[in-house]
N, C-alpha and C positions, 0 to 999 in steps of 0.2 A: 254292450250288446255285441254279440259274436252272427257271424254267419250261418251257424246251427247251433241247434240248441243241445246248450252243451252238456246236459244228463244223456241224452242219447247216442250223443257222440262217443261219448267216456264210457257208456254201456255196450252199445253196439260197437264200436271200431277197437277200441283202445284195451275194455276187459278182453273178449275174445280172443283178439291178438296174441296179448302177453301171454293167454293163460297156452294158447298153443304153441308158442313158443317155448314152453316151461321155465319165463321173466315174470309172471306176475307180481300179484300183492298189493292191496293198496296203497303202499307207497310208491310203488312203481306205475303204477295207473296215473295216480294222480301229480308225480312228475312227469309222465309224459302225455298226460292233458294237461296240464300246467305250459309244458312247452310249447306245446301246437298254438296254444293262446296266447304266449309272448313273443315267438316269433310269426304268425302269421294271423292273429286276429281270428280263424278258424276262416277267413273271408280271400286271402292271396294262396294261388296256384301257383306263384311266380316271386321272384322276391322282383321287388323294384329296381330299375338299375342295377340287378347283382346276378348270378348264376345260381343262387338259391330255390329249391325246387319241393315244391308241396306243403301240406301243413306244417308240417314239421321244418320246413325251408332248409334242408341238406342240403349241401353242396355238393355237385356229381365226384367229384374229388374224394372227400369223405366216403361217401356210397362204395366209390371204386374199392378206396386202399380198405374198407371193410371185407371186403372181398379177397383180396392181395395179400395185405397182413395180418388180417384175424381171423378165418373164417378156416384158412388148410390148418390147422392148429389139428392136427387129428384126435385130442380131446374133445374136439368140439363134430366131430361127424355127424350126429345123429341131429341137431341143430344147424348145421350147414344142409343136408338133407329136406330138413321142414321147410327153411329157408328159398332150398330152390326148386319146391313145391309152393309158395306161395307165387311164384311167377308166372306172368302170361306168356305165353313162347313168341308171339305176334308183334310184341313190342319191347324197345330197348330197355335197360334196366334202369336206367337213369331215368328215364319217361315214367316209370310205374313208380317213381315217386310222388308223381301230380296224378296218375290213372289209378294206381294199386293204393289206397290208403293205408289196406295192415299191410301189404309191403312197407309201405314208410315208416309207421309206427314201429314197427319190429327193429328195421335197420338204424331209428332213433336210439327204441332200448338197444342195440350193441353199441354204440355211440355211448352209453352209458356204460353198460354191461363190462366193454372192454376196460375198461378204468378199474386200478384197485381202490378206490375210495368207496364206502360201502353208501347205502343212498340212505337220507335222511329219514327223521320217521314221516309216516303217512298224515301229520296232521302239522307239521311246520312249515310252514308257508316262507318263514325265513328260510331255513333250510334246504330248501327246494329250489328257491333263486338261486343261494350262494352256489348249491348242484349244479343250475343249470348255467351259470356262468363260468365256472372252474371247467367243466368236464364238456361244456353242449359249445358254449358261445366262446370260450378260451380267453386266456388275456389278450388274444390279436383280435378278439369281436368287437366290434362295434357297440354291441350290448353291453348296458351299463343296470346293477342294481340300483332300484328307485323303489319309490311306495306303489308306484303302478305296478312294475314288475311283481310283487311283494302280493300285491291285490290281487293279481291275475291268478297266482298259485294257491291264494285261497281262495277263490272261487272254482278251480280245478277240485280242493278240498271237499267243499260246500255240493261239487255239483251231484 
């Protein structure tokens, strides 16, 4: 059991987002409800003891260098644009990752996006852990594939 329920989550935050970013697709929705769900339960704003920050638990690190080394890509303008039109002017940008949800979710999918590894299909729940371990959680995370992990991406699936 998650902290919200997670079809609306995955319809409300997670489609809208991607699709205005022009990241969508079901595979992409449902890895990055998948993710929100194995790093954060859908329930921490905080990671525990760590600097990890919102559903999605980014680290303002991450957040930054998405900014720094991917985002002036002048291929990418019109997405760097949407980008900082999804922000609040009033608060830090590392902060709207616990305030701004499709802020987070967005700067999730470029946490992917950046990556050449193409995302699995929309209904492998294997596939989607191994995703999100190689490209979200790295070999320096903490995160380990397990049957939970595994669980959690099919219920992102399912939801």
């Amino acid at each position: 059991m998650t902290g919200l329920n997670l079809p609306q989550f995955k319809a409300e935050i997670v489609v809208p987002t991607l699709n205005a970013i022009g990241l969508g697709g079901d595979a992409a929705v449902n890895l990055l409800t998948g993710t929100a769900l194995v790093e954060s339960s859908l329930v921490y704003l905080r990671q525990v003891n760590g600097p990890a920050l919102g559903p999605w638990q980014m680290e303002p690190f991450t957040e930054h260098d998405i900014w720094i080394t991917f985002l002036p890509d002048p291929r990418l303008g019109s997405l760097k644009t949407t980008m900082q039109a999804m922000l609040a002017r009033d608060i830090p940008h590392t902060d709207q990752l616990i305030t701004n949800w499709r802020y987070a979710c967005a700067m999730a999918r470029l946490k992917y996006y950046r990556s050449p590894d193409p995302l699995p299909a929309a209904n492998d729940a294997l596939g989607q852990a191994h995703t999100w371990k190689r490209i979200y959680n790295t070999s320096l995370g903490a995160g380990d594939i397990d049957a939970n992990h595994i669980a959690l991406f099919q219920q992102a699936i399912e939801a």
